[in-house]
C-alpha positions in Angstrom: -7.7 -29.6 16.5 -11.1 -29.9 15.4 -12.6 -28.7 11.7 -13.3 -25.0 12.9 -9.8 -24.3 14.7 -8.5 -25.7 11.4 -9.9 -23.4 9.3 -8.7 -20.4 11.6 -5.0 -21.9 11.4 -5.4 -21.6 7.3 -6.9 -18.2 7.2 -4.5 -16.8 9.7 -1.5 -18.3 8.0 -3.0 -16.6 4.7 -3.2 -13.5 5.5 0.1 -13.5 7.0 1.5 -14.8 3.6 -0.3 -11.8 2.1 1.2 -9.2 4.2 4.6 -10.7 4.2 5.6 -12.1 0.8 7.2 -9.7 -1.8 4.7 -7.9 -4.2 5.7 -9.7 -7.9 5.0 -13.6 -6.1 3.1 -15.8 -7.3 -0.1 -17.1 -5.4 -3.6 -18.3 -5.2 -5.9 -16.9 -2.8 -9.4 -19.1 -2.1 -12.1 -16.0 -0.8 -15.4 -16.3 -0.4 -17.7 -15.4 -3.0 -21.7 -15.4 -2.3 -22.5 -18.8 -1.5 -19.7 -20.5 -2.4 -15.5 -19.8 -3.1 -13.3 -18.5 -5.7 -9.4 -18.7 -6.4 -7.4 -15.6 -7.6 -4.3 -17.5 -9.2 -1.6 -15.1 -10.0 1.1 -12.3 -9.3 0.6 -10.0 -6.2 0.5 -6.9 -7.0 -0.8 -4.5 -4.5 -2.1 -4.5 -1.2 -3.5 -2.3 1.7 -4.6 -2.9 5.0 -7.8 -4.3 4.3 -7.4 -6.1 0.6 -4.8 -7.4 -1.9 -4.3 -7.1 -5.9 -3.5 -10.1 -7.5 -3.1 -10.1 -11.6 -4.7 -13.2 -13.0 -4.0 -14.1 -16.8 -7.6 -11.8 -17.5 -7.5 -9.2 -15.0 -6.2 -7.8 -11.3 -8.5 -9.1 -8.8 -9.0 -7.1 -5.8 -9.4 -9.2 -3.2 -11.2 -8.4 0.3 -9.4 -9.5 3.3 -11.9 -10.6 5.1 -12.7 -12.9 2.5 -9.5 -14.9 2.7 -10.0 -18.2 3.7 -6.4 -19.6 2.2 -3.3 -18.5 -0.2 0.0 -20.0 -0.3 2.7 -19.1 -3.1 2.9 -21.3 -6.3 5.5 -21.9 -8.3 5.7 -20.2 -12.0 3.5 -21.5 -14.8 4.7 -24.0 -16.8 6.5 -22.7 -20.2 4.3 -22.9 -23.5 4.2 -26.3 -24.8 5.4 -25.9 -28.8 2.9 -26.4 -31.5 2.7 -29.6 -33.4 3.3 -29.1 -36.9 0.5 -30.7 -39.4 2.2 -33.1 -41.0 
């Protein structure tokens, strides 16, 4: 499988992850983004035929799918760490 049939095997299983998995999981989705790439790491929260919604800790990110170049679901983030106390 060379470097280009690669990259089709990721985006296809990506977007089939995105139209499959329960809205509410968690994922990161690498898209295109100008010249270069961008991650959307959150829950997913919406989707159509032609994007998805995922809710990152600032905002929902609406996500073309032809942008998709990978996703795969991540596991929860970690719990908050307690603070130190001064001592």
């Amino acid at each position: 499988m060379d470097e280009d049939e690669h990259a089709a095997a990721l985006r296809r299983r990506a977007l089939t992850l995105l139209r499959v998995v329960p809205l509410g999981t968690r994922v990161v989705v690498r898209m295109l983004d100008g010249g270069g790439a961008r991650d959307a790491l959150g829950d997913l929260v919406g989707r159509t035929e032609t994007t998805c919604t995922v809710r990152t800790k600032r905002d929902e990110v609406e996500v073309d799918l032809d942008a998709v170049v990978a996703a795969k679901q991540v596991p929860p983030p970690p719990a908050p760490r307690p603070r130190r106390r001064a001592s």
